[in-house]
Structures are given as C-alpha cells and as structure tokens.
N, C-alpha and C positions, 0 to 999 in steps of 0.2 A: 504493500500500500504506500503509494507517495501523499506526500503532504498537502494538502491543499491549499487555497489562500485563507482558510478558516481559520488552519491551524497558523500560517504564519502571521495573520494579525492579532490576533489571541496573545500568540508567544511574545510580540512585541509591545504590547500594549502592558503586557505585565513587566516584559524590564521594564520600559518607561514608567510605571508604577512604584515598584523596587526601587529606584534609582531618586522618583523625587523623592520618596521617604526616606531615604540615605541623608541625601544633603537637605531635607526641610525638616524633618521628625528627628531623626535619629542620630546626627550631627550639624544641627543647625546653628548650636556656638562651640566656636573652636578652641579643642583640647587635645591634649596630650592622651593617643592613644594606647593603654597599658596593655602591655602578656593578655591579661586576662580576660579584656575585652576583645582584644585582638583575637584570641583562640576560640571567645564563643562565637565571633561573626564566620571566623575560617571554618570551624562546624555546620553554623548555620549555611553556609552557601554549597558546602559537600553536599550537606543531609537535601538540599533544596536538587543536586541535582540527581543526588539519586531517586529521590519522587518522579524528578521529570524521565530518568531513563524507564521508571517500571510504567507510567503512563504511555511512553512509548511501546514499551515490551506489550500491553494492552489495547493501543491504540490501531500504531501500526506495525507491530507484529516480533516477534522472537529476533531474529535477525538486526533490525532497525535497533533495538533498543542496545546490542551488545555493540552493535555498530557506535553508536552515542558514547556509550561507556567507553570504551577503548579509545575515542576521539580525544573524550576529555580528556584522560592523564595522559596520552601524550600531551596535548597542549599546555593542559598543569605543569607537566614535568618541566618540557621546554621553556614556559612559562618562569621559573628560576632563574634563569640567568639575567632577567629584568631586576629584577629583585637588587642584586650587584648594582648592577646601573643607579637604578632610583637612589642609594644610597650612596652610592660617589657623588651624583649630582647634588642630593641636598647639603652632604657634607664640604664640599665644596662651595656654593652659593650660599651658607652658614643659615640654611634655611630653618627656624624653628619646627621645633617635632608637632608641635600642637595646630601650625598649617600645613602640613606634609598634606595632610588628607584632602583638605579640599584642594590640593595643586593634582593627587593622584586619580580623585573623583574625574574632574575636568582631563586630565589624560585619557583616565579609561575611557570616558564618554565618547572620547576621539579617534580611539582605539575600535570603539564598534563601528567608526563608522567608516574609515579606513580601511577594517577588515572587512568588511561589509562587503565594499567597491572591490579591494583586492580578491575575494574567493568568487564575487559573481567575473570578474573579469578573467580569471584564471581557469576556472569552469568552462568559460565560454570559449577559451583558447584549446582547452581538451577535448572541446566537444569537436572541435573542426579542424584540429593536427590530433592526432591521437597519439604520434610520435612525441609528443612534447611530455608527456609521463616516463618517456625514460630518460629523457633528456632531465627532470625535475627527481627521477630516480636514483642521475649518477650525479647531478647535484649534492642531494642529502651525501650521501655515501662520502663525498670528497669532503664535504664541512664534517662530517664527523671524523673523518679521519686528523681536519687540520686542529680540528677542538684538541684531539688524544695526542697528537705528537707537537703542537705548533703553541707555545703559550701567547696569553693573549698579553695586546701592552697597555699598559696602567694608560685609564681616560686622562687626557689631561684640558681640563676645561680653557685654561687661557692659551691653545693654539686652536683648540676645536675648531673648528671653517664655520659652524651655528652660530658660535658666539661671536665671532669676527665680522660677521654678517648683521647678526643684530647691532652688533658696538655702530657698524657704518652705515645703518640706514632706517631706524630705531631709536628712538629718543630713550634712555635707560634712566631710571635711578637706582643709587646702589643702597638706598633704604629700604627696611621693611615695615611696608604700610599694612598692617594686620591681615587682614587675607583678601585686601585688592589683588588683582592683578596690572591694574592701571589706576592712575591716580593723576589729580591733574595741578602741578602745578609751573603757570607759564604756559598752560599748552599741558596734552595729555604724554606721559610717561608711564613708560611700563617700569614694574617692580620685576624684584629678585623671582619672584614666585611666578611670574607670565614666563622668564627665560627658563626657571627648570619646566616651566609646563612646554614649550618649544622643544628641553632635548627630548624630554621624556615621549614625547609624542613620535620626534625623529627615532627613538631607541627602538621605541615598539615598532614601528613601520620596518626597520631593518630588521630586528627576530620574526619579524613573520613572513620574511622572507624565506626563513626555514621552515619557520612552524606549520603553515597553510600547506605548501605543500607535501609534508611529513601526513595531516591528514587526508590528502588525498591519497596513498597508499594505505587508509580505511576503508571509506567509502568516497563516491563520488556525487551523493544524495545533498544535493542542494541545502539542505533542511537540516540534516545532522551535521554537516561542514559547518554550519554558523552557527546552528543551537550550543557543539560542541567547545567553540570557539567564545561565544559568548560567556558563558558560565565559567571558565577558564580564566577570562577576563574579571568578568563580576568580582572573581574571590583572591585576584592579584591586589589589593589594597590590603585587606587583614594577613593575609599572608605576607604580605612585605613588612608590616608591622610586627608579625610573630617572630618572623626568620630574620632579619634585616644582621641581625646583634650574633648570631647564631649560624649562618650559613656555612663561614670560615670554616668551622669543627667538620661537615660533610665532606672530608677531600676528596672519594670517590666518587662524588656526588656529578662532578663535570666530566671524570670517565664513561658514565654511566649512559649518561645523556648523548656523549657522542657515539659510545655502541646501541642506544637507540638508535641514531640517526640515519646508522649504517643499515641496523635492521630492517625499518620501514623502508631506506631506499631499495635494498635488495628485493625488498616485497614488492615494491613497484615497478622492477625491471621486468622482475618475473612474474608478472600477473597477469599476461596473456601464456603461460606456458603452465603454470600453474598457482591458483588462489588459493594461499592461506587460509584456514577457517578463520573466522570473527573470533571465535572461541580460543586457538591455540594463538591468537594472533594477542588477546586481552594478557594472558597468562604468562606469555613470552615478557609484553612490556612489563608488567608487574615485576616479574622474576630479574629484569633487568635492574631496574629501577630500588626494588628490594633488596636487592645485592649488593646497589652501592650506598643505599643509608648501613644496612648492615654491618658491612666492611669500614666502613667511616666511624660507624660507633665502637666496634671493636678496637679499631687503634686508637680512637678516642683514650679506649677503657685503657690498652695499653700503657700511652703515654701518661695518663695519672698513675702508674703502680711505678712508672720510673721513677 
C-alpha cells in the first residue's frame, strides 16, 4: 500500500503541530536545557516514533513499517556526527546554553525543508537514470571508507568561507541580544545566534548529503524517505543536549558509522542482483551500531581501572 495524500497531510500537519508546541508551550522562555530534561524529550521523540512505525506496520503493511524502522537509525545514527558540529559552532561563537535551543529549533525547521526538496529531487533523479543508485552506492562506500582511514580536521570558524561571506556582505554584531537573531541598531544587524543558525543549516545540508542517500538503499517509498528523515531530525535537539558533553567517550562510535556506510552502499550496488530482506537489513544496522557503543564503553571501563 502507498501512501496517499491523506496520509501525507495528516503527517505534516502534526509536525507543524509538534513543532509550535516546542517553541510556544514547551520552550517558550529560554533556558538552560539539563541531562534530565534533555533525556525525557530524547525518549519522548523515540517512543513517538515507534507508535508511528506500528501505525504503519497497521496501516500500510509489515514491510513499510520495518522499512521506516531501519530508515530511522540509520539516519539517527548518521545523524551524530551533527551533534560535533553544533557544539564546535556554539562553543566557538560563545553562544549561551540557555539559546542553543531556539538557534537548533530554527535549524531543524530548515533542515525539513531542505530535506524535503533534497529526497523529492533525488527520487526524481532515480526515477529517470536508474544508474545513479550505484553511482550514490559507490559514493557511500568511499565516504565510509574516508571516515575509517582519513581523520577529519578540527572546524575552524575564522577561515570558514560562511563566515567570510557573512563578515563581507552582512551587517554583524558580535553581541548577544537574548534570543534575537536580528536586532536593529542603525539599521538591522544580525546576532551571534543568526551566524550559528547559517553554519548549522550549511552543516546539515552537507551530512545529508550522505545521509539521504544511505536511505535510499532502504526503500525508495517517497513517504518513509521523509517520514524517516523527519523524526531523525525532530529528536536531533535533545539529543545534542544529552550527548553534546559525552560523545568524546564513544571512540568507536565514528568507526561504526563508517562500516554503516559501507554497508548500505554495498546494499545499493547490489540491489538489482540481489535485495537484502528489511529484516536482516534492520539487525545488520543495529549489530553495527551496537558494536561500537559497546566497544567504546568497554575501553571506556578499561581506561578507569588504569
């Protein structure tokens, strides 16, 4: 069963839903988000998608709903290496903790809609070269490969080409005006908090340059590509609050990620020769993914008994 436009206005009406209640109800004066608040929202947006996979597993069918599942933790998982990002940017731009959140609201919100444009425009390119999935298959493969062998190099914000560009055609102040993003004095200026919301927006546009097409060696179902993507997103703000302090301890955590990469791209080569089940395909990522929290907390434990 595909999806109809019932279900997609349905679906979208409820993030827009979600979303004002976020920033009008639920964070409407700005604080400093702690652990504990931080980890019931990262629950609450898990638990919220797993209702939405068994509605599909109900809706439209066994298949679809494993399909979804497997969507999201790749793109969850994937989803992690933002997390780094956001946190060099603020700590960089000395952005307080208590406006993080409305600078990452307004990214994600940007993030849907970018992603939005990116998987319907990328779909449409599979739909009419069909050749471009292996070309999007030996992509992934080589970024995982450069992730495992190739370290990355430390963001450094005062050469960035973003910031260089706003400095020369961007009226800037280097105050923080509580959680403007523009303010106006002499004429309108942007604040510290419009520039991270500019990389952060550019950061995410770059990882889903991995990410999108990593789910398209799931499905190619319109409907769970961006359901899956969405909710991945949704729960990228408590999560970066939870993890932000904490990531470092995961060191296999970026290994992991890039033998994902390799995986699904493999999957994708090979997917006119032969298609993975949904099933061995959820279990694979999990077992991947499992293996390097696992291993990260083991030498974690390690190193405290040195």
């Amino acid at each position: 069963m595909e999806a109809t436009p019932f279900f997609w206005i349905i679906f979208n009406v409820l993030v827009m839903g979600m979303l004002w209640l976020d920033l009008r109800v639920f964070h409407r004066e700005a604080h400093v988000v702690a652990s504990r608040e931080a980890l019931k929202w990262s629950l609450v947006w898990v638990l919220m998608a797993l209702v939405f996979a068994t509605s599909l597993y109900f809706f439209m069918g066994h298949e679809k709903g494993l399909e979804f599942l497997a969507g999201y933790v790749v793109e969850k998982s994937l989803s992690i290496d933002n997390i780094f990002v956001f946190s060099v940017i603020f700590q960089s731009l000395s952005i307080p903790l208590k406006y993080q959140h409305r600078v990452l609201f307004w990214g994600i919100f940007g993030a849907l809609v970018f992603r939005g444009l990116m998987i319907w425009f990328g779909l449409e390119l599979i739909g009419h070269f069909h050749v471009i999935l292996y070309l999007l298959g030996a992509f992934l493969i080589f970024t995982g490969l450069k992730i495992f062998w190739i370290a990355e190099k430390p963001l450094n914000l005062e050469t960035h080409p973003i910031i260089l560009f706003l400095r020369r055609f961007v009226p800037l102040t280097t105050t923080i005006e509580g959680q403007q993003l523009w303010v106006w004095k002499k004429g309108w200026q942007a604040t510290p908090l419009f520039v991270a919301l500019v990389l952060i927006e550019c950061s995410d546009i770059l990882f889903a340059v991995d990410s999108i097409p990593a789910i398209f060696a799931i499905t190619l179902d319109p409907f769970i590509v961006y359901t899956s993507n969405v909710f991945a997103i949704l729960g990228l703000r408590s999560l970066y609050f939870l993890l932000a302090n904490a990531l470092t301890r995961f060191i296999y955590l970026k290994s992991a990620i890039s033998i994902l990469l390799c995986f699904v791209g493999i999957k994708m080569v090979m997917m006119d020769i032969y298609k993975i089940p949904t099933e061995w395909s959820l279990l694979i990522i999990l077992l991947i993914l499992g293996g390097g929290i696992l291993l990260s907390y083991r030498q974690g434990g390690q190193n405290c008994h040195k």
